[in-house]
C-alpha positions as CSV (number, residue, x, y, z in Angstrom):
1,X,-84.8,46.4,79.3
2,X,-86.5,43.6,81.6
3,X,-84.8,40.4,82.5
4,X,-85.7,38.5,80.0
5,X,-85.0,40.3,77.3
6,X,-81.4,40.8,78.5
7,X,-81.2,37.0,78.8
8,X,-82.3,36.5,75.4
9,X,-79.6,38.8,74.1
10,X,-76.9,37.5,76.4
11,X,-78.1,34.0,74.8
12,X,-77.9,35.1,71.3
13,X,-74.7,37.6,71.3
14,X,-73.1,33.9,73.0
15,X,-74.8,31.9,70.1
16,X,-73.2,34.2,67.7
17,X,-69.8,34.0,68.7
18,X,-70.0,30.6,69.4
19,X,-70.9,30.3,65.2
20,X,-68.2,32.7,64.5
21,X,-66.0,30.2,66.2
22,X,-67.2,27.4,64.2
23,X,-66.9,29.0,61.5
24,X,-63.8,28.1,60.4
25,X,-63.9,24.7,61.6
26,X,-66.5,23.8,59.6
27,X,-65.8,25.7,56.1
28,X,-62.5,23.1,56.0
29,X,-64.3,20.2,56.9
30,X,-67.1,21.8,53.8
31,X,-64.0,22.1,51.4
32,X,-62.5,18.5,52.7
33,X,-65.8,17.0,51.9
34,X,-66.1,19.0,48.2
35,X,-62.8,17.3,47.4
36,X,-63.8,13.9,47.8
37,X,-67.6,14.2,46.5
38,X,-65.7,15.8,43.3
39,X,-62.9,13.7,42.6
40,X,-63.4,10.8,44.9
41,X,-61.1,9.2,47.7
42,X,-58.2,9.7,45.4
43,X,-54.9,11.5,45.5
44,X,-56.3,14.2,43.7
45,X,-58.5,14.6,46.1
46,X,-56.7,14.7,49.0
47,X,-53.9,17.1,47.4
48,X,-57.0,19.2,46.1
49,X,-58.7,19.0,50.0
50,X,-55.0,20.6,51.8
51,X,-55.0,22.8,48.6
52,X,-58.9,24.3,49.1
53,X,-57.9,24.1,53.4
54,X,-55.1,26.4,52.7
55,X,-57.4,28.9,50.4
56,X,-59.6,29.2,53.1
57,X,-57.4,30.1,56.5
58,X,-56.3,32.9,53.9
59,X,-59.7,34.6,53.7
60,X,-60.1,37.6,56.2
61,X,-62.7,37.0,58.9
62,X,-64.7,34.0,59.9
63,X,-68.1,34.5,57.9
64,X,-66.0,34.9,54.3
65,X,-64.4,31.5,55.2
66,X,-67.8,29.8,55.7
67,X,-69.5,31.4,53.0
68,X,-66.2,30.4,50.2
69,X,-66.2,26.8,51.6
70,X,-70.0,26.7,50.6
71,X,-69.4,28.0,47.0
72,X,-67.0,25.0,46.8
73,X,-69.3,23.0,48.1
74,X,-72.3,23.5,45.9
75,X,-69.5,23.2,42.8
76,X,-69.0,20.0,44.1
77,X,-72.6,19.0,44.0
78,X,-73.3,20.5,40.8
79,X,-70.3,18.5,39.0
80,X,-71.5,15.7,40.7
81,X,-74.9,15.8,39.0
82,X,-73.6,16.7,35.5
83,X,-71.7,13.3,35.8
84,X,-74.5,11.6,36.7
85,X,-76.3,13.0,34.2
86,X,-73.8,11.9,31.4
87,X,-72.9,8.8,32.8
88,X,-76.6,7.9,32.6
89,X,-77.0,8.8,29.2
90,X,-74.0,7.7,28.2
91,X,-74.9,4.2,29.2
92,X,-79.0,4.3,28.5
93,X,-78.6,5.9,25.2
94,X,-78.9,3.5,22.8
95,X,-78.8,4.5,18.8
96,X,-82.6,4.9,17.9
97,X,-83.8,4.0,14.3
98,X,-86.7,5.2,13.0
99,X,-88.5,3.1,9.9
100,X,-86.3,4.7,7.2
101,X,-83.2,3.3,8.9
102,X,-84.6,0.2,9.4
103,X,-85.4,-0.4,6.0
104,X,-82.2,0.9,5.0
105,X,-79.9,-1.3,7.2
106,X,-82.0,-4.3,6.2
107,X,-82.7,-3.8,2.3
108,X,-80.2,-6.6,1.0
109,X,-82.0,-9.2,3.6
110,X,-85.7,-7.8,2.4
111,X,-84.5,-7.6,-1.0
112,X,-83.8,-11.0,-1.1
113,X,-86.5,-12.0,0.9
114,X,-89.2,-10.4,-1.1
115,X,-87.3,-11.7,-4.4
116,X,-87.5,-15.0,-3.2
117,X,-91.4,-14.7,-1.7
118,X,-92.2,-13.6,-5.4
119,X,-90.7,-15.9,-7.0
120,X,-92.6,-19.1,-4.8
121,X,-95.6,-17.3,-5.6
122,X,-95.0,-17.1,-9.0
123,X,-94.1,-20.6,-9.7
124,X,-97.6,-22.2,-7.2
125,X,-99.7,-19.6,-9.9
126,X,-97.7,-21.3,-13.1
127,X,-97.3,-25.0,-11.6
128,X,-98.5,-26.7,-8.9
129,X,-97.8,-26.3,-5.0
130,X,-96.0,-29.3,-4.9
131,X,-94.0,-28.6,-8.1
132,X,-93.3,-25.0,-7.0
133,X,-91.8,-26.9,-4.0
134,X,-89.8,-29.1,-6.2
135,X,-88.5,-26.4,-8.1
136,X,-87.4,-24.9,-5.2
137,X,-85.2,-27.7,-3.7
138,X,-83.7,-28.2,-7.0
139,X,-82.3,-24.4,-7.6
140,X,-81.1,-25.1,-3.2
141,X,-79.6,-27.9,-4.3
142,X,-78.0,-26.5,-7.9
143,X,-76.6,-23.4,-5.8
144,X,-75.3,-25.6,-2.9
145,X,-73.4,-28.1,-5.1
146,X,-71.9,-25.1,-7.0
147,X,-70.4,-23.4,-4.6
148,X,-68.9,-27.0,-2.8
149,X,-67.0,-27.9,-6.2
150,X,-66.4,-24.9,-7.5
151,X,-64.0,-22.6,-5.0
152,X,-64.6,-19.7,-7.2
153,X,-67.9,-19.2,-7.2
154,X,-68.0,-20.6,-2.9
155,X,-65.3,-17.8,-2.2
156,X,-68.1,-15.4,-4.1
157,X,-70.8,-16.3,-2.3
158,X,-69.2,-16.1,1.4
159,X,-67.7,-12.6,0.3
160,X,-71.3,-11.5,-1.0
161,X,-72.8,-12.5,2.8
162,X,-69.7,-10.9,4.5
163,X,-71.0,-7.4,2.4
164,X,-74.6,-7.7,4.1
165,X,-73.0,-9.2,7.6
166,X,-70.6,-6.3,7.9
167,X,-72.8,-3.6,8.2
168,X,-74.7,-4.9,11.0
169,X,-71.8,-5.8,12.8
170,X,-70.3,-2.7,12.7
171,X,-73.4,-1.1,13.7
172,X,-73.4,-3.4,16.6
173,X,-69.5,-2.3,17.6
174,X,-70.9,1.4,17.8
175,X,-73.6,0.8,20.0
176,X,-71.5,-1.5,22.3
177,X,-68.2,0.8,22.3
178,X,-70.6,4.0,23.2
179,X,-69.3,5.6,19.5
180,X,-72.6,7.9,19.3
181,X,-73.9,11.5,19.9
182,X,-76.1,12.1,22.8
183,X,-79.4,11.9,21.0
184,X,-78.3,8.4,20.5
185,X,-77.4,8.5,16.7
186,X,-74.3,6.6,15.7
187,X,-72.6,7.2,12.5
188,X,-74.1,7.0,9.3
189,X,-73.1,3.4,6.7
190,X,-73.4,4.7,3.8
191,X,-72.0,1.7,1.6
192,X,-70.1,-1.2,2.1
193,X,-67.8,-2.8,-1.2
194,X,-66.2,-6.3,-1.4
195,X,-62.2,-6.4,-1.7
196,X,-59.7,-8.3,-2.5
197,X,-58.7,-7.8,1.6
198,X,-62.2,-7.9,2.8
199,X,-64.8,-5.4,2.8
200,X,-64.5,-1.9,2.9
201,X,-67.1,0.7,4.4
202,X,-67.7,3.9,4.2
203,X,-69.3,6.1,7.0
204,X,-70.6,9.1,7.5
205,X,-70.0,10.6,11.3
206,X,-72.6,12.9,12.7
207,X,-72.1,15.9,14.7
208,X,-71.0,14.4,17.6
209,X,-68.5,12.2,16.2
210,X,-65.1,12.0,14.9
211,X,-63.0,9.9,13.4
212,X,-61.0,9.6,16.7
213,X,-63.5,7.5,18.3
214,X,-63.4,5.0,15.7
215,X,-59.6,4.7,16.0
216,X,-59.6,4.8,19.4
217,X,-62.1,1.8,19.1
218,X,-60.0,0.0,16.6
219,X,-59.9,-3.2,18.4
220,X,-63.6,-3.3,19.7
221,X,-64.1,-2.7,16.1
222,X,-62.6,-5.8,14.7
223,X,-63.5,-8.1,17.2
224,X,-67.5,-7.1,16.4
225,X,-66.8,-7.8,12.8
226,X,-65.1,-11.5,13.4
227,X,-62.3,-9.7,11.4
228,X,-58.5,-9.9,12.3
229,X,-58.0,-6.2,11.8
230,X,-59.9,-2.9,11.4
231,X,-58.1,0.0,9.9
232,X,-59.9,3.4,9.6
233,X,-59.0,5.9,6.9
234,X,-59.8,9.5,7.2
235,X,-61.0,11.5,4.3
236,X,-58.6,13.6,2.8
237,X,-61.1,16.5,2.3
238,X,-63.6,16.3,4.7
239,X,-63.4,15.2,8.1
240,X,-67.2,13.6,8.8
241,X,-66.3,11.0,6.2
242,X,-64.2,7.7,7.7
243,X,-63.5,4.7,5.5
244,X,-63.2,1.5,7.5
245,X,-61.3,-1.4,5.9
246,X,-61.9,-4.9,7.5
247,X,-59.1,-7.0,7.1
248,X,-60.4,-10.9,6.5
């Protein structure tokens, strides 16, 4: 063996040893590190850190205490990108309607609209323009004057527009109190029925969705609706269908 090559393997026998030593040293400050990336600069995580520290100066020999500290380690990064992950979707997911939905959540407002488009057009092809116009403003004005005098038939017509407002406002509460699955499909109104109390709704939860998330939401709920209270009424026979009854 020539000079040099005893050198290099008097430099890399102290090298080694010199890592042995480490070793250990550095698989705690690993595990210290895991503690904090995983549960954050919390309690937890310090009462985790002396718990993973005292794991490791149990492990036999110095490489084993190196190569355990990394497994926590990479654990740590790998629950670190599934919250990411979730928390990212969780907040970017928004409910997505396709054009059934959209004409489904809206058919009372295009129902009326088109009622009321085919009626103008109607009365221009049987009158005048300006008659057709008259007409109009005289059935406004008819409908307007009714429901001021007569309390009965106001108190119908506010409760009729608080059965096509409700919907939308309670779809608005699940988008806003995150109450959907992760493909970003939030339960299911199915129909929505004036009472004496207020209105009363009935949903349909998808996988994904319980019943606890609306009741856990009670509040966000009501205050979407303009409502003083929200109370939610599970099914007795099957658990995807929720009744929610908005209290006026």
């Amino acid at each position: 063996m020539s000079a040099n090559e005893a050198l290099v393997t008097i430099a890399l026998g102290l090298i080694a040893n010199e890592c042995f030593e480490v070793a250990p040293w550095l698989a705690r400050k690993l595990v210290r590190w895991s503690a904090i990336f995983k549960y954050g600069d919390t309690a937890r995580a310090r009462v985790r850190a002396e718990e993973l520290a005292a794991m490791i100066d149990d492990r036999p020999g110095n490489l084993l205490k190196l190569f355990t500290a990394c497994g926590f380690a990479f654990g740590a990064l790998g629950a670190a990108a599934h919250r990411a992950v979730n928390s990212g979707r969780r907040s970017d997911c928004v409910p997505r309607r396709n054009f059934v939905a959209v004409f489904w959540h809206w058919r009372y407002e295009l129902a009326i609209l088109i009622g009321v488009f085919s009626g103008f057009v109607t009365l221009v092809l049987i009158l005048t323009p300006t008659w057709a116009v008259v007409v109009v403003l005289a059935v406004t004005t008819v409908v307007v004057g009714t429901a001021a005098f007569s309390p009965a038939f106001g108190r119908y017509l506010i409760a009729s527009s608080w059965r096509v407002i409700t919907p939308h406002r309670v779809r608005t509460a699940f988008s806003q109190a995150w109450i959907y699955t992760r493909q970003g499909k939030s339960p299911i109104v199915l129909t929505t029925r004036r009472e004496p109390f207020g209105e009363r709704v009935h949903l349909w939860c998808r996988a994904g969705t319980s019943p606890d998330d609306l009741i856990s939401a009670r509040e966000l709920l009501a205050a979407a609706c303009w409502a003083q209270d929200v109370r939610v009424n599970r099914s007795p026979r099957y658990a995807h269908l929720v009744t929610l009854d908005v209290i006026r």
